[in-house]
Structure formats: structure tokens, C-alpha cells
C-alpha positions in Angstrom: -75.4 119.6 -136.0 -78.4 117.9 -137.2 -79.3 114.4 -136.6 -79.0 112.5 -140.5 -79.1 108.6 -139.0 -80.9 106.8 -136.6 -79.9 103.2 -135.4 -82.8 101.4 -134.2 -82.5 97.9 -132.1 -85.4 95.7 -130.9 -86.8 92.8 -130.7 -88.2 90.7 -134.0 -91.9 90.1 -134.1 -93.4 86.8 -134.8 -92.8 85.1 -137.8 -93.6 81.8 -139.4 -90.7 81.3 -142.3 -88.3 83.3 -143.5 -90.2 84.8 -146.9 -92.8 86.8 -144.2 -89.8 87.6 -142.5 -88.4 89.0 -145.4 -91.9 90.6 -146.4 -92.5 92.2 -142.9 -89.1 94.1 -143.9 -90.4 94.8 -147.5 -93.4 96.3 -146.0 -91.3 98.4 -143.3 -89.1 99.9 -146.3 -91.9 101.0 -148.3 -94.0 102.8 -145.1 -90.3 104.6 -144.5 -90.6 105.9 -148.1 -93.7 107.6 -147.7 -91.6 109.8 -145.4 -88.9 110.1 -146.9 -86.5 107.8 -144.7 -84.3 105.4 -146.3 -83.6 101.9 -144.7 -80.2 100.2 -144.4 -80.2 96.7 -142.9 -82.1 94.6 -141.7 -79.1 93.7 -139.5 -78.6 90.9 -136.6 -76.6 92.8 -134.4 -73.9 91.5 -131.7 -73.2 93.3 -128.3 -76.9 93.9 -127.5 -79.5 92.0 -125.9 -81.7 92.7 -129.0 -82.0 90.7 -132.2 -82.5 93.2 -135.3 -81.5 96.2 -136.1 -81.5 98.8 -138.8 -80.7 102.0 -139.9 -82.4 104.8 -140.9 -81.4 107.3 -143.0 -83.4 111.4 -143.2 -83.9 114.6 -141.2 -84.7 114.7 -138.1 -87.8 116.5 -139.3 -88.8 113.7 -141.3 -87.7 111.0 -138.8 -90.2 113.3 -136.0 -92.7 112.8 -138.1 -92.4 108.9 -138.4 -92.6 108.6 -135.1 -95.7 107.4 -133.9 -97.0 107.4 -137.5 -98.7 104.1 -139.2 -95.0 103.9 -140.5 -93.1 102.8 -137.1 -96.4 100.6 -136.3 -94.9 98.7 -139.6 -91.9 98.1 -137.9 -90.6 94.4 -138.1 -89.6 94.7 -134.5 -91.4 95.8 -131.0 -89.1 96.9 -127.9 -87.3 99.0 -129.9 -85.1 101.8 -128.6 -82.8 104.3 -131.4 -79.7 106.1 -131.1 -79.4 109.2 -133.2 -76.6 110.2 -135.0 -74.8 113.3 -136.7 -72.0 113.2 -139.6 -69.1 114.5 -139.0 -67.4 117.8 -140.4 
């Protein structure tokens, strides 16, 4: 079964108020776009040792392709690991 959504957790890089938080996560959505991912989230999640999260919605050819690309260096958070997912039948 192919991989459709990828949950990514890290840590949140530097900020100074909440508008460039909030525009770091902007900028983040619109790199996805470019190949073809769609975001869900920001979220804060609970039962990790990491402080954002989001979701990620594509291929896994299109999500292999983000990776490493000027896309993930967008990314509002460093540390980050992901865990794939597949949708049920």
C-alpha cells in the first residue's frame, strides 16, 4: 500500500513573536506546494519530547522528492524525524 501521509515532529526554530512564527509556517506551506504536498497543522503535540508537528499530505514520489529539496530546508522546525503512513482499505 502506498504511503499518502507523513507526520513530521521536531523541534521549532528560533523565533522572535508570534506573526514570524506564523510566517515561517506560511513560507513552509507554500515551498510544500511547489511539490505538490499539502500541509495540515502546524500542531503542538503531547506525548513527545518535540514541540511542533505537522502533517503532510502526497505520494511518496512527491514526498521523495521533497526530501532534501530547498522545500524541507523551509521547514519551521530542525530535529525533525517523520512517520509515514498508509490509508486503510
Amino acid at each position: 500500500m502506498p504511503f499518502t501521509h507523513y507526520v513530521i515532529f521536531g523541534e521549532n526554530k528560533p523565533y522572535k513573536d508570534v506573526e514570524e512564527y506564523k510566517k515561517q509556517w506560511a513560507d513552509y506551506e507554500k515551498a510544500l506546494k511547489k511539490h505538490n504536498l499539502k500541509m495540515v497543522g502546524p500542531f503542538g503535540p503531547f506525548g513527545v519530547s518535540e514541540d511542533a508537528a505537522v502533517i503532510i499530505e502526497g505520494s511518496i514520489t512527491d514526498f521523495e522528492k521533497y526530501i532534501g529539496s530547498e522545500a524541507m530546508e523551509k521547514a519551521p522546525m530542525t530535529k525533525a524525524r517523520t512517520i509515514s503512513l498508509w490509508k486503510m482499505p
